[in-house]
N, C-alpha and C positions, 0 to 999 in steps of 0.2 A: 594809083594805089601805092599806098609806104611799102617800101620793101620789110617784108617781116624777117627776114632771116636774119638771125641771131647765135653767139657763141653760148655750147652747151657746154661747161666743164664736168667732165666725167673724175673723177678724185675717190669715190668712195662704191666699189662695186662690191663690198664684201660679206653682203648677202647670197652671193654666189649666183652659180647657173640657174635657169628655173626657162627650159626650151619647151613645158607645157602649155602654161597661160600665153593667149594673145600678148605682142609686143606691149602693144598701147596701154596694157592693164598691168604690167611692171612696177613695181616700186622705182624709188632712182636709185638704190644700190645693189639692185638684180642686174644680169644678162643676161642676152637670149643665148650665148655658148661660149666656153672656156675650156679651152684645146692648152694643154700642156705648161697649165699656169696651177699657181694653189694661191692662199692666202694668208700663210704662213708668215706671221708678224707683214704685215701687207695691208694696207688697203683698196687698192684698187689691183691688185693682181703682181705673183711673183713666179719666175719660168722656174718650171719643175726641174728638179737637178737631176744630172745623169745618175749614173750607179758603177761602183767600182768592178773590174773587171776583175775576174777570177779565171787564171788560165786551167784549161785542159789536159795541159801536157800529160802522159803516161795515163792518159782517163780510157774506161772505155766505150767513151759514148761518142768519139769520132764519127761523122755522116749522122748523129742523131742529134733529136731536141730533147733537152733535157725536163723529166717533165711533175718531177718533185725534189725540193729537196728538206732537209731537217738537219737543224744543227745539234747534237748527241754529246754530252759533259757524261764523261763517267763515273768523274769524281766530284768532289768540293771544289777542285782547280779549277776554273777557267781556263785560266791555260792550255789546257788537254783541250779543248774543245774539239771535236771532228766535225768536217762537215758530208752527211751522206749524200747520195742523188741515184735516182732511175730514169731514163732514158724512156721514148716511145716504139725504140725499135722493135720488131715479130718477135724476137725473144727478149726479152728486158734485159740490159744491162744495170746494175746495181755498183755502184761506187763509192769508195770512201776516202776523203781525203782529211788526213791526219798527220800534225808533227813535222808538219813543210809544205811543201807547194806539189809535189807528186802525189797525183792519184793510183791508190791500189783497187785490184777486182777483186773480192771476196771468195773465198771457194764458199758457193750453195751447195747444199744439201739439195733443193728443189729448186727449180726454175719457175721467177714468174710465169704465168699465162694470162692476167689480164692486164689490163690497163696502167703503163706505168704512174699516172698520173692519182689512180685510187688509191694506193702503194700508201699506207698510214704508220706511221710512227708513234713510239713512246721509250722513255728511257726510265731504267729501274733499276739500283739495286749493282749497277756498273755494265748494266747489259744494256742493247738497244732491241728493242720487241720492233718485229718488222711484221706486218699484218698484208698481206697479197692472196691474189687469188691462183693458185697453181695447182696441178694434179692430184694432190691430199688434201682434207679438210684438215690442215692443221695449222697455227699457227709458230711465228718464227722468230729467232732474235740471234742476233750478232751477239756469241760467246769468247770476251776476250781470253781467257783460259785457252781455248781450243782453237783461236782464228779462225773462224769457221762461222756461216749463218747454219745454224742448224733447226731443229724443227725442237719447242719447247716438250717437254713431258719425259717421256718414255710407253712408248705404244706396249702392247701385252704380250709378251711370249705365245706361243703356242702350246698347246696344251703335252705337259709332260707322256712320259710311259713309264711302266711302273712293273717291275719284272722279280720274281722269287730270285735269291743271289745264294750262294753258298750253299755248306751241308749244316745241318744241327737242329735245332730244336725251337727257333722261332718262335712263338704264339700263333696260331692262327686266326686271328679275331681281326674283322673287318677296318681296313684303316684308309683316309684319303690324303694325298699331296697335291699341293698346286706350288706354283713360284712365279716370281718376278727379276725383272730386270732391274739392275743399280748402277749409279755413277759412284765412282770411288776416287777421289783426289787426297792424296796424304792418308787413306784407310780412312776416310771418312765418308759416310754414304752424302751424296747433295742431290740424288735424283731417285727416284724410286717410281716404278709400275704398278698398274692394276693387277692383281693376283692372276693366274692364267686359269682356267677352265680347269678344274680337278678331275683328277685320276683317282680311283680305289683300286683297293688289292682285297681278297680275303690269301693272306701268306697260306703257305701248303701244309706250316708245320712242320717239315724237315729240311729249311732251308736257316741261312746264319739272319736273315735281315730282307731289307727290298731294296731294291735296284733303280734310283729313280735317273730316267735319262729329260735332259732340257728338250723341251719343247724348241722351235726357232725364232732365236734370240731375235729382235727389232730391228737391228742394225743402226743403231742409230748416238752411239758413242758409249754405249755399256760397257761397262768395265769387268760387273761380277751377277751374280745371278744367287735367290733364296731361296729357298726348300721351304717349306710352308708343310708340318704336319695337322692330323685333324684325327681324331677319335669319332665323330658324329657327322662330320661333314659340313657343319656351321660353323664354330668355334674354331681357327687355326693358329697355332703356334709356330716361332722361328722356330724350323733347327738348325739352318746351317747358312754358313755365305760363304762360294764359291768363285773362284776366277773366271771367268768368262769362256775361256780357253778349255777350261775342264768339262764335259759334257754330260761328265756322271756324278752322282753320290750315292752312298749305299748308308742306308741309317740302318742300325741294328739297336736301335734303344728299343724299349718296349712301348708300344701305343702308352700305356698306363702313364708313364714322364712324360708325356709330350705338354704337359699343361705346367711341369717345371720352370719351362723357358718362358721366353717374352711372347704374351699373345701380342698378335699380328695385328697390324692395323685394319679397318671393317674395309670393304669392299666401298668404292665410292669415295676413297680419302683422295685418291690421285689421280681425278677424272682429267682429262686432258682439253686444250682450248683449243677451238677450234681455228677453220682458218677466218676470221672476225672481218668484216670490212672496215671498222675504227675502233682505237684501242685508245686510252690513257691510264696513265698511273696515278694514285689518291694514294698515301699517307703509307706507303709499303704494301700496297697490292695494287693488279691490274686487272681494268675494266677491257669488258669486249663486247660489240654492238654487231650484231647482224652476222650474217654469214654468206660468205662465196657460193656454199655448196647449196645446193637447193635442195638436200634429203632431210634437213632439222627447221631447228626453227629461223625464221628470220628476223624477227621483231623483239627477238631476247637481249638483254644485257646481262653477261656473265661476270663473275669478278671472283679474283682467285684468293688465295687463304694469303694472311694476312703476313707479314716477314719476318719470322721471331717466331710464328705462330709450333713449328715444328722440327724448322728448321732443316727441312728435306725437300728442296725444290717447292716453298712454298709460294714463288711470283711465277711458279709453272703450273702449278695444279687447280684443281678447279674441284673443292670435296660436293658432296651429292647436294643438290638444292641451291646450292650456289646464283642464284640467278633470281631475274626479275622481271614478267613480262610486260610489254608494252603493246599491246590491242594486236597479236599479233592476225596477222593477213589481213592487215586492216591501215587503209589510206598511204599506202604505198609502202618504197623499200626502205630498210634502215641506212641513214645517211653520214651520222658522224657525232663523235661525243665530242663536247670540250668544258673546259674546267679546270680547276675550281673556282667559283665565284661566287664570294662568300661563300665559302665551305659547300657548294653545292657543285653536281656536274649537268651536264644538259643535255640530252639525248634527242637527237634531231632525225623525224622520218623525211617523206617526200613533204605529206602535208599535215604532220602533226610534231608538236614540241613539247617534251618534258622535263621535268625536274627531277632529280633523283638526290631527294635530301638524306646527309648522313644518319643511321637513328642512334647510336653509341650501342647497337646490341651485334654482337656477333654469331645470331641466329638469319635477323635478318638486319644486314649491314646499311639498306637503304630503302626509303619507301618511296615509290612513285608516284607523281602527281602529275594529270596532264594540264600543262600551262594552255595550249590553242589543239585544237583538232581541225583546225582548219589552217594553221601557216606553220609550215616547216622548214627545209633547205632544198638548197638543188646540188649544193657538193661540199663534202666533209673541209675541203678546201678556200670555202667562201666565209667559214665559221673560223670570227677572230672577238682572241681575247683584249680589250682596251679600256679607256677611260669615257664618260658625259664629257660636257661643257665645265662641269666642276669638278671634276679629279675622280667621280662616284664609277667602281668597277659596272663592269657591262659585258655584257656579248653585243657583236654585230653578226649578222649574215645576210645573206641574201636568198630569199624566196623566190616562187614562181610569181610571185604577186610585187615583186621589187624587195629593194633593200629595209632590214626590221634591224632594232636594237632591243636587248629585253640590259634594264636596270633598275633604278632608285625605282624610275616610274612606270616599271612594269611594261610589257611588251608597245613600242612603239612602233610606228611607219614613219619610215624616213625617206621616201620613195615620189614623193608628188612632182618635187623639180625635175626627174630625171625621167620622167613613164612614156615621157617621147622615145626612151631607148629599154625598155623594159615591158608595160604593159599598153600600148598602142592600139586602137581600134585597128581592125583591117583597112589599107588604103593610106593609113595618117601617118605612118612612122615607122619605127622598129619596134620589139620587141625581145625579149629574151628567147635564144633558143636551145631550147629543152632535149631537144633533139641532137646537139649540136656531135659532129664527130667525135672533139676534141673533150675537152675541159669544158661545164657551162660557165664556171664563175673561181676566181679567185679571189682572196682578201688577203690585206695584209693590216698591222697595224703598225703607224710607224710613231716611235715615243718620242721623238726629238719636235716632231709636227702636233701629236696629237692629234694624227689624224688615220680614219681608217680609207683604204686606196681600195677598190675593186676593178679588178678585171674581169669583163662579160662576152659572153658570146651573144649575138646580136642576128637577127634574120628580118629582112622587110615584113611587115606587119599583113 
């Protein structure tokens, strides 16, 4: 018999990996596996490059893996650029490095407590919003003013006391005060509270005025605190703004003037955000997905007033209705926003995906649409913004069901060459695991490749 063996030239593999289908049913520019090669102006295969080291020095994440990080422009400059990072250690380390090669610790207000790797980012306005799960439902952001990660808003006072002051003649007709806390930078308020729980008085009548003492302040970088009168108990006016430090005021005007001054803002203008499991910022305000604390809602997207809108801590506040829900307690937890693409943001549960299109109304800023109720993400982390094969913006992520892009041509699977490492019958392979300790899934997009790169956690099938 002829000897049949013969040269194969291999030249064109750049149809890429594809370890589901039998060998033999291949194209000839498929392989059955490509370990730490891409295709990158390449035809048959080019070795992935390393990655530039960034030292540690003065970090605090010594003995730790580091296990997010986000790059934070405060300004127009580039240059400024920081780069943040959190650690997996029992208590999170949080880092910033900015303006050289040394890393600084930040003073917290609150200490992470979960998972350094859920730890989400957004940047607004010159501040960095840091979203974690920790002791408060509340959310957080690196205040360059203050150096300090502090908690957004201003939490509520305690409810006043409200006392007859002096000798004289008073009116006695029934009257109510409440107050808030404020931030004051240059005599300009930039933060402001929910009003605190009202006090009345009916005065005695032979006193000069009423005596109203602060409730306990927030603690929380308040500078001064408001008096809030009221004639009916609805309707309240400024009267007064005090130092922080002063624990008293005594108003002697008559109930009758209190509608002279500035009526008060309504209750519900300075609702506070919570602590959000994914955060981004749209066009001068911030969106918030989900929540750490399990007493609210979980399936909500909140979004704060808009920056100009008030000009009083409006990328902190959240006024009443503010929000949008998405099927909540329904097909798992909320997982992670990203956006904008084409003017839109995307709101990713375990196993559903939505759209949250702008409307131009500042009643209701966005309306929701569900794109799939059946494919969502496995980690806010897996969700990357990039390009198609022609330049057409897109999302990637990665599902429990393998890798998806939604674009030009509407939600795609991209998933079939790789399901030997993702969705596996039992016995045949790997699969994704869901469960995994760590992180399930990373993405990256990289612009110089055009390519999007995932890292998965994997468990025999």
């Amino acid at each position: 018999m002829a000897d049949r063996d013969a040269r194969e030239d291999i030249s064109d593999l750049s149809a890429g990996r594809n370890g589901v289908d039998p060998p033999q049913s291949l194209t000839p520019k498929e392989c059955v596996e490509a370990i730490n090669v891409d295709w990158n102006n390449a035809t048959l295969a080019r070795k992935r490059n390393g990655v530039a080291a960034v030292s540690t020095t003065s970090s605090p994440f010594t003995g730790y893996t580091v296990s997010s990080l986000y790059r934070h422009v405060p300004t127009t400059d580039e240059t400024l650029a920081e780069l943040w990072a959190t650690d997996d250690a029992a208590t999170h380390h949080i880092g910033r490095l900015a303006g050289g090669t040394a890393w600084s610790t930040p003073t917290l207000k609150d200490d992470p407590t979960g998972y350094g790797w859920n730890v989400s980012y957004a940047s607004l306005n010159g501040k960095l919003f840091i979203a974690y799960k920790s002791a408060v439902d509340r959310l957080h952001c690196w205040d360059p003013y203050l150096s300090k990660v502090r908690r957004t808003g201003l939490a509520v006072m305690g409810v006043p006391t409200v006392a007859n002051s002096g000798t004289g003649s008073y009116t006695a007709t029934i009257q109510y005060y409440r107050t808030r806390a404020t931030e004051q930078r240059s005599g300009v308020t930039v933060r402001r509270s929910e009003p605190s729980t009202a006090a009345s008085i009916t005065p005695s009548g032979v006193g000069s005025g009423v005596l109203i003492t602060q409730g306990t302040p927030p603690g929380e970088d308040e500078t001064h605190w408001e008096v809030e009168g009221s004639e009916d108990g609805t309707t309240f006016y400024l009267l007064s703004t005090i130092a922080i430090g002063t624990t008293t005021y005594t108003n002697t005007a008559a109930v009758t003037t209190f509608a002279d001054g500035t009526v008060s803002a309504t209750a519900g203008t300075y609702g506070l955000q919570r602590s959000y499991r994914s955060i981004a910022s749209d066009q001068g305000r911030l969106l918030g997905f989900g929540a750490w604390s399990t007493t609210g809602p979980q399936n909500r997207v909140e979004f704060s007033a808009v920056l100009g809108s008030s000009d009083i801590g409006d990328d902190e506040r959240v006024p009443l209705n503010n929000w949008v829900g998405l099927d909540e307690n329904s097909s798992g937890p909320a997982i992670g926003l990203k956006g904008p693409m084409n003017g839109a943001f995307y709101a990713f549960k375990l196993n559903q995906t939505w759209r949250l299109q702008p409307t131009g109304s500042s009643l209701l800023p966005y309306q929701a649409k569900a794109m799939s109720r059946i494919i969502g993400a496995v980690s806010e982390k897996s969700l990357v913004l990039g390009e198609d094969e022609i330049g057409n913006p897109c999302i990637y992520w990665m599902s429990a069901q393998g890798p998806y892009r939604y674009g030009a041509n509407g939600i795609e699977y991209l998933g079939r060459a790789v399901e030997d490492y993702t969705v596996s019958m039992p016995g045949e392979g790997k699969r994704l695991s869901l469960d995994a300790a760590h992180l399930i899934c990373h993405g990256l997009w990289h612009p110089q490749k055009r390519q999007v790169w995932f890292w998965v956690a994997t468990q025999d099938a």
